[in-house]
PALUM-503657 format. One record per residue (C-alpha): residue in one letter; x negated, y, z negated. Coordinates in Angstrom, 3 decimals, m for minus. Last residue first. Example, Ala and Ser with C-alpha at 12.3 -4.5 7.8 and 13.67 -1.06 7.14 Angstrom:
// PALUM-503657
S m13.670 m1.060 m7.140
A m12.300 m4.500 m7.800
END
This chain:
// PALUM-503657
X m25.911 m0.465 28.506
X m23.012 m2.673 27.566
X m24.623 m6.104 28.711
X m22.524 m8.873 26.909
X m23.598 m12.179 27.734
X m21.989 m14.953 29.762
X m22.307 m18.466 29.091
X m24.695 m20.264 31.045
X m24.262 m22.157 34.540
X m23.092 m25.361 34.779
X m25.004 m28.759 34.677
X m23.542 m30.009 31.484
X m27.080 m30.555 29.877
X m28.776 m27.587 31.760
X m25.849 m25.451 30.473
X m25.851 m26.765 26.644
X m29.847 m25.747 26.441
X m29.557 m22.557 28.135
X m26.151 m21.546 25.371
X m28.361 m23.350 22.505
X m31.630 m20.886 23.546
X m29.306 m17.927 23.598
X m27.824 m18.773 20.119
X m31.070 m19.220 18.238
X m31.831 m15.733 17.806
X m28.327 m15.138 16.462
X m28.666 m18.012 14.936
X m31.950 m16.768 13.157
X m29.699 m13.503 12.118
X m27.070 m15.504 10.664
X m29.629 m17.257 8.077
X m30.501 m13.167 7.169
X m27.342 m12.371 7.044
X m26.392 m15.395 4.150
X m29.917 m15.057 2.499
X m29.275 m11.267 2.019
X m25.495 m12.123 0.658
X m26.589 m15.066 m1.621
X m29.463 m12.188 m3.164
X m32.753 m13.700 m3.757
X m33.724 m13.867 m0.541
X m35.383 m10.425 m0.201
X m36.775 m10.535 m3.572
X m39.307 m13.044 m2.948
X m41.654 m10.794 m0.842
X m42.660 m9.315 m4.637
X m43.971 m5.977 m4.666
X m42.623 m5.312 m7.927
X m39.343 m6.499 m7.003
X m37.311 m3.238 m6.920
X m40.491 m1.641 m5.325
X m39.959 m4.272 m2.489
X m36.361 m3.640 m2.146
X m36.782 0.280 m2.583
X m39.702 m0.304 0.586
X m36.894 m2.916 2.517
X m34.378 m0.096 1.995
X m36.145 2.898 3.286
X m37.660 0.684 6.443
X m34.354 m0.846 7.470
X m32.817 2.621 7.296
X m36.305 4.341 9.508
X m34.957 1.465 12.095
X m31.391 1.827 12.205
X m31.153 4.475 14.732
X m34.381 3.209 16.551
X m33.474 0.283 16.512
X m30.037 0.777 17.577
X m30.602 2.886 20.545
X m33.183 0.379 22.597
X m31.040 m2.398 21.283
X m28.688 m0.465 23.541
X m30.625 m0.007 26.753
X m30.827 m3.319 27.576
X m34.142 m4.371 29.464
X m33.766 m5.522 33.409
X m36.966 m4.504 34.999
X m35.501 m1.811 36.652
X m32.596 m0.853 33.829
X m35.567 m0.856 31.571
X m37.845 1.424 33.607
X m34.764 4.048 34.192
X m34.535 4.568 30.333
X m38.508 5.124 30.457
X m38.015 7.639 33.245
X m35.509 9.210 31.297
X m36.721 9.215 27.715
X m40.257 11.499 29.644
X m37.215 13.262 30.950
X m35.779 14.006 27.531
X m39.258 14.401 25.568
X m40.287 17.189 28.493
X m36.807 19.057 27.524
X m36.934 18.770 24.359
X m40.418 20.193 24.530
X m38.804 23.626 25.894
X m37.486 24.096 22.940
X m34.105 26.310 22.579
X m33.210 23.957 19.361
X m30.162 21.849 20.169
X m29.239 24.058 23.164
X m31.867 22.837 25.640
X m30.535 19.071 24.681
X m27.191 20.460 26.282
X m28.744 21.974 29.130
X m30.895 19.279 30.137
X m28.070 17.153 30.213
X m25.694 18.823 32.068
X m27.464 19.199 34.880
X m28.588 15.978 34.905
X m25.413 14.643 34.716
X m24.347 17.246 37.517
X m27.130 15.901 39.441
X m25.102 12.269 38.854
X m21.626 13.334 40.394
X m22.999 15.429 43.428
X m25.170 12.583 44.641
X m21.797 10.202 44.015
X m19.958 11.750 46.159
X m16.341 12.201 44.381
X m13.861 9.388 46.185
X m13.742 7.586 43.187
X m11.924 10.153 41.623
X m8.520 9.739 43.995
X m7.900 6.078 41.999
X m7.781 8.434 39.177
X m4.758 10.180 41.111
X m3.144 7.527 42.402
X m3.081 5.784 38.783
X m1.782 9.044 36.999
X 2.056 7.728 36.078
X 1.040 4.283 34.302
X m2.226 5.929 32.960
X m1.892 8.858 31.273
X 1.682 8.215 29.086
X m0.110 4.870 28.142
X m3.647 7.005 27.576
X m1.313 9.168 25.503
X m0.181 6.423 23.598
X m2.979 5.024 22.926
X m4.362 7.966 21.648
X m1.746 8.768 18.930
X m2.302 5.289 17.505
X m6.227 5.963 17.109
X m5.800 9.215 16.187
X m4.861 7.486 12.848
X m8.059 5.643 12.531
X m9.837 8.993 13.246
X m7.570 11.036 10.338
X m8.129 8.113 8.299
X m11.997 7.878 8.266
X m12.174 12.224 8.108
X m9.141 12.528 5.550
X m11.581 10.286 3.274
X m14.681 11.483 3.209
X m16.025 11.100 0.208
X m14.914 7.428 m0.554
X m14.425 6.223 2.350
X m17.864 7.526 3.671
X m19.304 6.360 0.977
X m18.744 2.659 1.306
X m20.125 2.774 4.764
X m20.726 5.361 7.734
X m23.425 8.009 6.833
X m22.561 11.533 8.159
X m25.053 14.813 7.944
X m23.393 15.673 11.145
X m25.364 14.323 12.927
X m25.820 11.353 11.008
X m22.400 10.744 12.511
X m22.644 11.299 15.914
X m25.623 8.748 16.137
X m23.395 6.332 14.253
X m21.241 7.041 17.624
X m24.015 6.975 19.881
X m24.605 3.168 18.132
X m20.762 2.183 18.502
X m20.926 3.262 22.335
X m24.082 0.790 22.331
X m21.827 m1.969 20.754
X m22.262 m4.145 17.199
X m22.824 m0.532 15.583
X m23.251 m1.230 11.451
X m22.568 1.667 9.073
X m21.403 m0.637 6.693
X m17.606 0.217 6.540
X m16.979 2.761 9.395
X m18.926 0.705 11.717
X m18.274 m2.769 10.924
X m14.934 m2.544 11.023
X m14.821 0.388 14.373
X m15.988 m2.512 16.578
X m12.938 m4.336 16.018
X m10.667 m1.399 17.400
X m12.560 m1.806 20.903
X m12.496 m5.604 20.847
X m8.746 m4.839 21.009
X m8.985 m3.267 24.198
X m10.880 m5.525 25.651
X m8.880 m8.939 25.119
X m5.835 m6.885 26.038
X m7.834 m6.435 29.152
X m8.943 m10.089 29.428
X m5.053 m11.137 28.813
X m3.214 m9.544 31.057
X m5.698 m9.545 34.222
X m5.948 m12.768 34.486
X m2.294 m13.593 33.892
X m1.020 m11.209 36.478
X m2.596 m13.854 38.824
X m4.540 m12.751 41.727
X m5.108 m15.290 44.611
X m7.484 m17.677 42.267
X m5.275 m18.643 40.075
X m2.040 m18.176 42.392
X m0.969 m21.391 42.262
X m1.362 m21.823 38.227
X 0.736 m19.138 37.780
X 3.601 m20.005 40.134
X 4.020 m23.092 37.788
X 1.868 m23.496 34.673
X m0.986 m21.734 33.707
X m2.239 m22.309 29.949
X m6.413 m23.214 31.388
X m6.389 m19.792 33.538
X m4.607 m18.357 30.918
X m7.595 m19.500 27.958
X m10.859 m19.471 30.230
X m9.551 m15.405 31.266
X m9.323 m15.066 27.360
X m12.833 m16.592 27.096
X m14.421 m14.874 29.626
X m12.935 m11.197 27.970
X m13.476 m12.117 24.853
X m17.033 m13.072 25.590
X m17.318 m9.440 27.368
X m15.878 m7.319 24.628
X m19.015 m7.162 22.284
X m19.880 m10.009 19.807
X m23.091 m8.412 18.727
X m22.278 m8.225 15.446
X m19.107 m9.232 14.867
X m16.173 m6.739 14.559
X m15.258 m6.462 18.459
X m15.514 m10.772 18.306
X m12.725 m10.813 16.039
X m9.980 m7.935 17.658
X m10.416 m9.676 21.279
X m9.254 m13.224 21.311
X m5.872 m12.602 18.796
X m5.337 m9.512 20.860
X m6.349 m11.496 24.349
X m3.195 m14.035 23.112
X m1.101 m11.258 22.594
X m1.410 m9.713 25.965
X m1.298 m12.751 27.412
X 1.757 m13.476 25.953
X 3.401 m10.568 27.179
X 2.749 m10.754 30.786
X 4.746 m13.259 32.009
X 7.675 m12.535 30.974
X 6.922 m8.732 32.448
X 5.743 m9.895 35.318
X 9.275 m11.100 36.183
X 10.965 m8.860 34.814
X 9.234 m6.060 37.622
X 5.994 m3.831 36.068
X 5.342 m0.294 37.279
X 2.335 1.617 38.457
X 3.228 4.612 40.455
X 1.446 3.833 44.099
X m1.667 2.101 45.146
X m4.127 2.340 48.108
X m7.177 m0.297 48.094
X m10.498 2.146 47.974
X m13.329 1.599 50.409
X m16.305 2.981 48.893
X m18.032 5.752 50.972
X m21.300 4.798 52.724
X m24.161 6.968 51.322
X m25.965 4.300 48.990
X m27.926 4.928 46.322
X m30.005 2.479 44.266
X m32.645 4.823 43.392
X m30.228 7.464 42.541
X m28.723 4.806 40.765
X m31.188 4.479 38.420
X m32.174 8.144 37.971
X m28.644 8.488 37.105
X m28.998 6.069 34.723
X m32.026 7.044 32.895
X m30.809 10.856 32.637
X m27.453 9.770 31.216
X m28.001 6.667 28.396
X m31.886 6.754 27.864
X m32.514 10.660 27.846
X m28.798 11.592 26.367
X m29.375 8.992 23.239
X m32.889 9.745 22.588
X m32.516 13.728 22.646
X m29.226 13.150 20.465
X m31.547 11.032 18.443
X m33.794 14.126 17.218
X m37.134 12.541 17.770
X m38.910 13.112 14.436
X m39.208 16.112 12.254
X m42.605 16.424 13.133
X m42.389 16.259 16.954
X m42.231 20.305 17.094
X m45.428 19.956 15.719
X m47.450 18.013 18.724
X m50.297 16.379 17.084
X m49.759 13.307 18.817
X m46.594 12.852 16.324
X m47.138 9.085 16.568
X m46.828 9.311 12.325
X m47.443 12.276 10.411
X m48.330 11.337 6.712
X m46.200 12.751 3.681
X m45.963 9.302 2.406
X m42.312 8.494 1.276
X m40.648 10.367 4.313
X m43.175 9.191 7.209
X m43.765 12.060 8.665
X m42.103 12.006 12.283
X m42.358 9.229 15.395
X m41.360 6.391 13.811
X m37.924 6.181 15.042
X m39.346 5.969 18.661
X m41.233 2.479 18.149
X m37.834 0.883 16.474
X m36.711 1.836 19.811
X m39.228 0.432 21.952
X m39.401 m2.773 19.516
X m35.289 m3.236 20.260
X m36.008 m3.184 24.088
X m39.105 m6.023 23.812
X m36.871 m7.581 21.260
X m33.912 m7.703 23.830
X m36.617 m8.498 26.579
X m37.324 m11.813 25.212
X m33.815 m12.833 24.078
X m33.082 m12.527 27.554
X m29.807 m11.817 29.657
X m29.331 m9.025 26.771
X m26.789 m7.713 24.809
X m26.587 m11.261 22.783
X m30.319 m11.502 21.983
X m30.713 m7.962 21.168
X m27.890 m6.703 19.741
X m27.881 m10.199 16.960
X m30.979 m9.590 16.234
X m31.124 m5.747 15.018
X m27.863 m5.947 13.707
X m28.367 m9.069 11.896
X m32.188 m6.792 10.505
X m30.162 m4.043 9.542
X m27.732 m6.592 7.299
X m30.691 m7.951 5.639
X m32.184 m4.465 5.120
X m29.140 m3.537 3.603
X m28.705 m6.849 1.730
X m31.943 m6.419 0.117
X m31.368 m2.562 m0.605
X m28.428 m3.432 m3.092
X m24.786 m4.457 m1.495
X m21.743 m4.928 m4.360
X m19.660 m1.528 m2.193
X m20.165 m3.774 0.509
X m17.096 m6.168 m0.393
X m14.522 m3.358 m1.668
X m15.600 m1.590 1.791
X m15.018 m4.707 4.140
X m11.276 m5.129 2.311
X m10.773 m1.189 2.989
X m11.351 m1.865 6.622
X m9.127 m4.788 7.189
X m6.108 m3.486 6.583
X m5.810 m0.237 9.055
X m8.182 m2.473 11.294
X m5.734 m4.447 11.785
X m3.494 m2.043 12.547
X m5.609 m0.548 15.123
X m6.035 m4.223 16.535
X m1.881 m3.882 17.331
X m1.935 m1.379 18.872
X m5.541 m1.331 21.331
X m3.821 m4.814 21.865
X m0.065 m3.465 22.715
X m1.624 m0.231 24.757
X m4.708 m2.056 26.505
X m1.421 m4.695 27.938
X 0.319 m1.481 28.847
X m2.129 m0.212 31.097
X m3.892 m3.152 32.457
X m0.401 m4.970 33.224
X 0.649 m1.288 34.969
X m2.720 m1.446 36.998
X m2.223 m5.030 38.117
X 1.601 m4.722 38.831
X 0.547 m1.415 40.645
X m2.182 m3.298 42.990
X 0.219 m6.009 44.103
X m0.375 m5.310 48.170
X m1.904 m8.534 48.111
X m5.274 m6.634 48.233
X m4.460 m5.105 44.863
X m3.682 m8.416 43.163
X m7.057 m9.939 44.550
X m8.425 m6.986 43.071
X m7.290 m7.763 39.913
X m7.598 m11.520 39.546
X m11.542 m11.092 39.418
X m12.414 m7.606 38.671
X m10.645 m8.025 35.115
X m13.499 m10.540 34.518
X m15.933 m7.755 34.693
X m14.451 m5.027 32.826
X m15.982 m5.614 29.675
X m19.324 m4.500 31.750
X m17.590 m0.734 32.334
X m16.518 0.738 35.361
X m16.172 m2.306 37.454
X m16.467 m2.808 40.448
X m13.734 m4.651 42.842
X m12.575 m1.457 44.348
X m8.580 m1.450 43.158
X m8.410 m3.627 40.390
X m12.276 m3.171 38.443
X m12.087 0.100 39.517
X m9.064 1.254 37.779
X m9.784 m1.553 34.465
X m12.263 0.728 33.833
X m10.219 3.506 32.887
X m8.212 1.832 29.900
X m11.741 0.680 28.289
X m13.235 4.348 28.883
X m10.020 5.736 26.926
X m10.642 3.459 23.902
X m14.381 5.246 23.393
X m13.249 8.626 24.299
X m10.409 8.677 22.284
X m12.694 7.803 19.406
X m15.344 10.957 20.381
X m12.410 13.152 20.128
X m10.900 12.222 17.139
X m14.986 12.260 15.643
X m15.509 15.473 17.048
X m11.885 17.081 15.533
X m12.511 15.003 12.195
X m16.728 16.531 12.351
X m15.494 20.096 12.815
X m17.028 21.655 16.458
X m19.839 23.820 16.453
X m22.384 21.275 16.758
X m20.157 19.301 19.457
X m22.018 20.245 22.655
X m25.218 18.873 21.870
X m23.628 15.159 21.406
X m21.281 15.702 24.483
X m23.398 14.037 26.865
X m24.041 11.121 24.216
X m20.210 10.544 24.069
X m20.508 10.465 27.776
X m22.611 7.743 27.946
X m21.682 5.881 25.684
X m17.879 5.902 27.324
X m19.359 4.324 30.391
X m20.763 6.443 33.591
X m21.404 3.437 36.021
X m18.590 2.967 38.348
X m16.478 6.510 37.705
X m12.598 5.081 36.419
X m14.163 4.525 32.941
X m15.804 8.208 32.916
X m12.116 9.868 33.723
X m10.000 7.869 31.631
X m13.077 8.627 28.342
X m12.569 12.215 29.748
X m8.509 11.831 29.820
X m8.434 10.019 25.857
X m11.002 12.523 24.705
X m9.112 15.746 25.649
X m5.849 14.366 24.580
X m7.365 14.053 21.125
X m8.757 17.258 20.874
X m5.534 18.782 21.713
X m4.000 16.699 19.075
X m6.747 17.768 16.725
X m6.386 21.356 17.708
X m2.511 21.134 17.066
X m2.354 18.811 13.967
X m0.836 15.484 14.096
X m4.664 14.109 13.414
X m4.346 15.255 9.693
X m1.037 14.726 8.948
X m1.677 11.048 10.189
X m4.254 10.402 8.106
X m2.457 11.566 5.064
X 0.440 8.326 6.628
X m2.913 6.033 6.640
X m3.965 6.957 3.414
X m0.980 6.023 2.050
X m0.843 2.708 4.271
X m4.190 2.004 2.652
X m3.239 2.313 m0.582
X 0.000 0.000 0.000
END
């Protein structure tokens, strides 16, 4: 009952004017940069990093949210009606989808899309409603061992399951954890990788991380990769849903719910397994016309692995707002957003900042329906975006870039630390490195090194007293599976002679 009191104060918070304006804001941009092929919600929330300073943290944070669950409504567009995806999560959308569009069924598949993200995003809110204070009663018993435990699950977990290699996800995670050293070392006093620059004292500021490896490194990526020829887009009308899709829609939708909302709040877990395994789960439940057109473009495939996404969305937000624990890379800008504003998600947070936690959870609702209201009656026109040359699109990233991370402090070694992030954020994507890991380490690193120093001085120097807590031993045993997992999913597909599992790869 507590937490549907703080829920309904929530409410008056993000039912004000600017906040609902802010809110409407974040659900169209995060529409907008889902619909674009390869400019994801983490990217834009890290565009907008510089550009928020001014603005209250519960209007930023409202914002920032819509953004996120906007992004997974918008790539479902290209995913149906081009056959690329916006985002990664999208990926298994792309494969009954545009087989619906080409059967002149594109509208069914966008309206399934739209209202199947509203019921999961919906219902997984809820969830999360409940679920969050139990998370915070449980942490609130955490000392520095199980801090550092639980940094180094995140650490392990984001790097073998974000990435195609468990190799390269510590490769990508070391970069990072490499970056967050770069500052006086804040028990010490010494300067550490500073190369006796000063304005690198105070450390890498991680909006100047975040923007370099997410927006500069991709669009020098695809400028690399870029093609002229304009992208053939299948023509659709009002999206709207006949009784017959809509019997067979709705179970989907809850099935990819019940799929989705879990995996979101492990670490690591992402949307795409959902996704694959929701897709698995209709494909395998098909009966009748359904099973026929498997294949052809069945409503069911695209039902269920975006409900699946949507609600992977709200589970992210558990671990996030309770232990300050990103499992995605749009989670990680959003810790990112946090700290700067002076922000640490976790027990605290609750506790201090209440109207903040619930105002966002309740903006939450008010977004999804807006993107609902957004989506079903806007399809022609988002499907119009992906006409926008794409030379145009990415120098205005640029643009924008340097001129936010100009703002932060007017230096112009921001600027050379942002490119210099660039290139190196356009190395990984060449040689295939996640970006995210990339993001977490070095967000989490200096907290992995503050608690595993109070752990040690707790113990008199003693290694011992990092496994002497049941909930240290616990994440840290779940951390060597995580490591372990990649090798079982090689090992299972050379024995069955299919190809692996898929992995999540938000970058």
């Amino acid at each position: 009952m507590e937490s549907l009191q703080l829920l309904l104060d929530g409410f008056g918070s993000a039912l004000t004017p600017v906040n609902l304006l802010y809110a409407l804001v974040g659900v169209t941009l995060g529409t907008l940069v889902g619909v674009l092929p390869g400019i994801g919600p983490a990217m834009t929330v890290a565009l907008l990093l510089p550009i928020t300073f001014t603005v209250p943290p519960a209007s930023a944070f409202i914002m920032f949210a819509g953004i996120y669950y906007g992004g997974m409504y918008g790539g479902s567009t290209t995913s149906i009606l081009l056959n690329t995806p916006g985002e990664s999560s999208s990926m298994i959308t792309a494969l009954e989808g545009n087989k619906m569009a080409r059967r002149g069924r594109a509208a069914q598949a966008l309206a399934t899309a739209a209202i199947g993200s509203f019921v999961a995003g919906t219902i997984a809110t809820a969830l999360l409603v409940f679920a969050a204070p139990a998370v915070v009663s449980f942490a609130i018993s955490f000392g520095p061992e199980d801090y550092f435990a639980l940094a180094i699950l995140a650490f392990t977990a984001v790097s073998s399951v974000l990435s195609r290699s468990v190799v390269r996800g510590l490769a990508s995670l070391g970069l990072g954890l490499m970056i967050g050293l770069v500052g006086i070392d804040q028990q010490t006093g010494q300067a550490r990788l500073t190369l006796g620059i000063a304005q690198l004292l105070d450390g890498i500021d991680v909006v100047i991380v975040a923007v370099g490896l997410f927006a500069v490194g991709e669009a020098l990526y695809v400028a690399s990769r870029l093609r002229h020829a304009p992208p053939e887009v299948v023509p659709v009308g009002r999206a709207w849903m006949g009784r017959a899709d809509w019997g067979r829609s709705w179970r989907p939708w809850l099935r990819g719910t019940a799929l989705g909302f879990p995996f979101g709040a492990l670490p690591g877990g992402g949307a795409e397994i959902p996704t694959f395994l929701s897709y698995a789960a209709e494909k395998r439940l098909a009966r009748g016309v359904a099973r026929e057109e498997y294949g052809k473009g069945a409503i069911e495939g695209v039902a269920g692995p975006e409900a699946a996404n949507n609600a992977s969305a709200a589970g992210t937000l558990v671990p996030l707002l309770t232990l300050g624990l990103p499992t995605s890379a749009t989670a990680a800008i959003m810790l990112a957003a946090f700290q700067q504003y002076g922000l640490q998600p976790g027990p605290q947070l609750f506790d201090h900042n209440p109207a903040l936690v619930w105002g966002m959870i309740a903006s939450l609702f008010i977004g999804n329906t807006m993107l609902l209201v957004l989506n079903l009656p806007l399809a022609p026109v988002w499907a119009k975006l992906l006409r926008i040359p794409r030379p145009y699109l990415y120098a205005g990233i640029v643009l924008f870039a340097a001129l936010g991370v100009y703002a932060l402090n007017a230096s112009a070694v921001d600027l050379v630390v942002l490119y210099l992030l660039g290139v190196l954020g356009f190395a990984m994507r060449r040689f295939g490195l996640p970006v995210a890991p990339a993001v977490i380490g070095m967000i989490l690193g200096p907290m992995a090194e503050i608690q595993l120093r109070r752990a040690l001085a707790i113990g008199a120097g003693d290694v011992g007293v990092l496994v002497r807590s049941p909930i240290a031993v616990v994440l840290l045993v779940l951390s060597a599976l995580a490591l372990l997992t990649p090798l079982f999913r090689t090992l299972l597909a050379r024995r069955t002679g299919g190809p692996p599992l898929p992995v999540s790869r938000e970058d």
